[in-house]
C-alpha positions as CSV (number, residue, x, y, z in Angstrom):
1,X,4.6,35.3,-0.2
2,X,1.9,32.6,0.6
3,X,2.9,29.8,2.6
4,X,2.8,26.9,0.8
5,X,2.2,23.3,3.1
6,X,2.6,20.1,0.9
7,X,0.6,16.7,2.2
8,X,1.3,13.6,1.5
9,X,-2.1,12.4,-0.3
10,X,-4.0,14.7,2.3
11,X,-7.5,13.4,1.2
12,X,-6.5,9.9,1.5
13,X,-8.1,8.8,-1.2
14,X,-7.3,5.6,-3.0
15,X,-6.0,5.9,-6.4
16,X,-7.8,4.0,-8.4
17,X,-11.3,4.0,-6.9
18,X,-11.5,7.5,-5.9
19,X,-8.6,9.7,-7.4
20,X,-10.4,9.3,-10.9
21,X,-13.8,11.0,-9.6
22,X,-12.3,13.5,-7.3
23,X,-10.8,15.0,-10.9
24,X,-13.9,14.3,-12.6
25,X,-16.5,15.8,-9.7
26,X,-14.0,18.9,-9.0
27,X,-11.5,19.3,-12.6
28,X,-8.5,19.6,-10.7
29,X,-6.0,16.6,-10.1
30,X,-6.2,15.2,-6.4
31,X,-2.6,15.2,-5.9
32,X,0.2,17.9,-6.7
33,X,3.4,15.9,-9.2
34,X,5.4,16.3,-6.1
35,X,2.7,14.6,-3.3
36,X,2.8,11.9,-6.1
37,X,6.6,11.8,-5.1
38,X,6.4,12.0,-1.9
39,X,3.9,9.5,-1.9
40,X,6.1,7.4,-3.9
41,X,9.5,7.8,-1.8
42,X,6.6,6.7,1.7
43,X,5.6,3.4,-0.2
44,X,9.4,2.6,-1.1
45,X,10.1,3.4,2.4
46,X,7.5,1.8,4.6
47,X,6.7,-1.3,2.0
48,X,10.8,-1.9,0.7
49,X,13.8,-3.2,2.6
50,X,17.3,-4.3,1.8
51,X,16.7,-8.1,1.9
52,X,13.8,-7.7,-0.5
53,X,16.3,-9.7,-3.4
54,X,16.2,-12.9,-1.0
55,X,12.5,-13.0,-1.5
56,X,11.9,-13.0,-5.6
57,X,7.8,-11.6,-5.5
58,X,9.3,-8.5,-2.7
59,X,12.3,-8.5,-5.7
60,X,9.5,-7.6,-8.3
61,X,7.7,-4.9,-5.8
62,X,10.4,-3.3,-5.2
63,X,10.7,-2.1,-8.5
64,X,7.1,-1.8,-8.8
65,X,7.2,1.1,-6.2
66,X,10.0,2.9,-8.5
67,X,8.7,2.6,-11.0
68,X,6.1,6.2,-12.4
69,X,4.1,4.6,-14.9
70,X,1.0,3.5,-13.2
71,X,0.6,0.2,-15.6
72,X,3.7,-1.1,-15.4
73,X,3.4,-0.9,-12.0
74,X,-0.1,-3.0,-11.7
75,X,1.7,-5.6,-14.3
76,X,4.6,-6.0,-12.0
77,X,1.9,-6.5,-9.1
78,X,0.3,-9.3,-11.0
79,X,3.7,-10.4,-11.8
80,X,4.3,-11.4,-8.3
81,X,1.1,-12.7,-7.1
82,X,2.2,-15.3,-10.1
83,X,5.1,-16.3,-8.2
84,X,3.5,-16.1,-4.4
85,X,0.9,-14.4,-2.2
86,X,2.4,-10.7,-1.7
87,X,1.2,-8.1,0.4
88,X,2.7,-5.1,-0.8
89,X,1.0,-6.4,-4.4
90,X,-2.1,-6.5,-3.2
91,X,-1.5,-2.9,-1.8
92,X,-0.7,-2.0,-4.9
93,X,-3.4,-3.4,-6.8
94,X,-5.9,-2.1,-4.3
95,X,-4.9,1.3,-4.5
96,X,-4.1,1.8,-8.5
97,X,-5.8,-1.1,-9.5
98,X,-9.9,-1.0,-7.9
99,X,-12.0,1.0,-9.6
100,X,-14.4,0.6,-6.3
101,X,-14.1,0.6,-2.3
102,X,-15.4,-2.1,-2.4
103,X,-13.2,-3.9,-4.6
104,X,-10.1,-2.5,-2.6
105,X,-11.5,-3.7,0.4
106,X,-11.4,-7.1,-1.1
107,X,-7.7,-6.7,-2.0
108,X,-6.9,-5.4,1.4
109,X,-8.3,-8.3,2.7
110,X,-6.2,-10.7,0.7
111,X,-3.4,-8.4,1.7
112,X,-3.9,-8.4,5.2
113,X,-4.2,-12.8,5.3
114,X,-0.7,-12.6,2.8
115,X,0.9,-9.9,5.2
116,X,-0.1,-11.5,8.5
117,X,2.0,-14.8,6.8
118,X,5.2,-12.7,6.5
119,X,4.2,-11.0,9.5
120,X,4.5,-14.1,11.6
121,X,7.4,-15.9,10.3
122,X,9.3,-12.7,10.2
123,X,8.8,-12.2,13.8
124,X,10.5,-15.6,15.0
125,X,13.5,-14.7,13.0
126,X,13.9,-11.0,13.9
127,X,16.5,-11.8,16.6
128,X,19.0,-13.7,13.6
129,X,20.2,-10.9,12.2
130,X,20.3,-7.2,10.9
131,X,18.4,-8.4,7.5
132,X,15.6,-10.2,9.3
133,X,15.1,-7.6,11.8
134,X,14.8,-5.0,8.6
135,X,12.5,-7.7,6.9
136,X,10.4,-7.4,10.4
137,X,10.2,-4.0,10.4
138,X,8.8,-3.7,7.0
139,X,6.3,-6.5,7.6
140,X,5.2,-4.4,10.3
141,X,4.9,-1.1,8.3
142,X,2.7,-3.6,5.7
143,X,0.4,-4.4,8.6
144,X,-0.4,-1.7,9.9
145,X,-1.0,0.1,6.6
146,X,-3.2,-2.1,5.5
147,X,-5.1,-2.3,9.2
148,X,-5.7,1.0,8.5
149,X,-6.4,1.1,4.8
150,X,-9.3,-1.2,5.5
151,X,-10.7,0.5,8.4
152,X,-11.0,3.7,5.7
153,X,-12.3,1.5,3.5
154,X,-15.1,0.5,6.7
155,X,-15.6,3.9,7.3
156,X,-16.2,4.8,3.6
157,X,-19.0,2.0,3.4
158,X,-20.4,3.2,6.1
159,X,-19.7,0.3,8.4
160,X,-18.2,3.2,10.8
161,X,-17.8,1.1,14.0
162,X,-16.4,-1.9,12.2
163,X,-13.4,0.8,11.3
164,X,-13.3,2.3,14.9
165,X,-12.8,-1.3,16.4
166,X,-10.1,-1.5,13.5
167,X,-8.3,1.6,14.6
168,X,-8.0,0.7,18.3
């Protein structure tokens, strides 16, 4: 019996700009149907909380991370940039949505400026309370995600010390 190791998106590529020529260049999808589920039940993990309803854009995202079809998802990203700067939508977008690294680097950025927000004003209030200490956590998880999305994205452009100063 071979042994059989399952990754979560061990290539780290980004869905939208890379996933599509990986399948292209090579025939073969990138990503197993249950790394796409893993994958999914990280994002709902690291990028959800419980207090997401008190917030109505992080309302919106978190169905956008349950949800399997890859459009609806992207709608329901746009769907909450309409209502406020979110992070976790620009994640979204710049994973599923950019065709190029370079157009998910842009995205990141806006992400990172959005996230760094939430980031800030979540950290005054972690001390309140059970639901803002869980909202701090996740902000956290957002931050650092996409820190380290855009130093890939660095590295992938070949700006590699930009993304080793990134990764410190």
């Amino acid at each position: 019996v071979t042994e059989c190791k399952v990754w979560r998106n061990p290539l780290n590529l980004f869905r939208g700009a890379e996933y599509n020529r990986y399948t292209w260049v090579t025939g073969r999808e990138p990503l197993t149907y249950y790394d796409m589920n893993l994958s999914a039940q990280d994002h709902q993990t690291f990028f959800t909380c419980d207090s997401d309803h008190l917030r109505p854009a992080d309302a919106i995202m978190q169905k956008a991370w349950r949800e399997r079809n890859p459009q609806a998802r992207i709608s329901a990203a746009h769907e909450a940039l309409e209502i406020n700067e979110c992070a976790t939508a620009y994640i979204l977008l710049a994973e599923e949505e950019a065709t190029t690294i370079a157009e998910a680097e842009k995205l990141f950025k806006q992400a990172l400026k959005a996230g760094d927000g939430c980031y800030r004003r979540s950290q005054q209030l972690q001390h309140h309370g059970s639901q803002y200490e869980a909202q701090h956590r996740r902000d956290t998880n957002v931050l650092v995600y996409i820190k380290r999305r855009l130093a890939m994205c660095a590295r992938r452009l070949g700006r590699t010390r930009e993304a080793v100063k990134m990764m410190r």
